[in-house]
C-alpha positions in Angstrom: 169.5 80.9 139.2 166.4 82.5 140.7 166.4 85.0 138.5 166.5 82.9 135.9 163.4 81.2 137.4 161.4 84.0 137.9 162.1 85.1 134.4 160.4 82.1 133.4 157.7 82.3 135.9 156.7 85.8 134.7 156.8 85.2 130.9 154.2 81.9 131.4 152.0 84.1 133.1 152.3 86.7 130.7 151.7 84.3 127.9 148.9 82.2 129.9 147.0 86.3 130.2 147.5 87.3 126.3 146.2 83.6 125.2 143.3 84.1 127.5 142.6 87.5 126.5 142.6 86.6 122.5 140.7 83.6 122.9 138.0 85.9 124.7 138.0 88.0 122.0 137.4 85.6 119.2 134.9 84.5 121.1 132.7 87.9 121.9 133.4 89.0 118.1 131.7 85.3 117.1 128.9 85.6 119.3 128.6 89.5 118.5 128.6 87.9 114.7 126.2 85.6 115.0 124.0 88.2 117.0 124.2 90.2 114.0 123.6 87.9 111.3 120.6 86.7 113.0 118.8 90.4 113.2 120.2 91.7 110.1 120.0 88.7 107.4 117.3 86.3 109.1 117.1 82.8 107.2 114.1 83.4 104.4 110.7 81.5 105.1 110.5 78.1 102.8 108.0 78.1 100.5 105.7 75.0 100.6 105.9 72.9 97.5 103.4 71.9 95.3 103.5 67.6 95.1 102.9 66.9 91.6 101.3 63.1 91.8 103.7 60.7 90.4 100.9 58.6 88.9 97.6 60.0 87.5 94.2 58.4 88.7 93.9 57.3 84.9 97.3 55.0 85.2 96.2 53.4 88.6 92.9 52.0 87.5 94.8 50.4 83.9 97.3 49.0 86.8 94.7 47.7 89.2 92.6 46.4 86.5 95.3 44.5 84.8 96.6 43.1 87.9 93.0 41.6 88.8 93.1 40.4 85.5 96.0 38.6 85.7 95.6 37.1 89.2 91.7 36.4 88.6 91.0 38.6 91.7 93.1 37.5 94.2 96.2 40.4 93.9 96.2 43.3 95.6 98.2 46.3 95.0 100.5 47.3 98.1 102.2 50.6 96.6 103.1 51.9 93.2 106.5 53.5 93.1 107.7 55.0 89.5 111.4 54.1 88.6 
């Protein structure tokens, strides 16, 4: 019977040991990975956009002008968002 027990004993702790050592080793080759990609391949710099007005300045005085038009003055033109 204590054989039988110590049997068990040793293959947990031989078990416990090899999981340790392979989840160590996934571990160092993913930071070693990521070590690597980052000197070797770094991300490329963005390049900035050029913003393209929505509306030209032509549009926005026909919109302001009609809308004081219609409202005899009194609107006011919060934002213009195209659809």
């Amino acid at each position: 019977m204590e054989s039988n027990i110590s049997n068990a004993i040793l293959l947990l702790a031989i078990g416990m040991v090899t999981v340790f050592i392979v989840l160590m080793l996934v571990v160092l080759c993913g930071s070693l990975l990521i070590k690597l990609i980052n000197k070797y391949a770094p991300e490329p710099k963005a390049q900035p956009k050029l913003i393209k007005p929505l509306i030209s300045n032509k549009e926005i005085a026909v919109l302001t002008a009609v809308v004081e038009h219609i409202t005899l003055g009194n609107g006011k033109i919060d934002s213009i968002k195209k659809i």
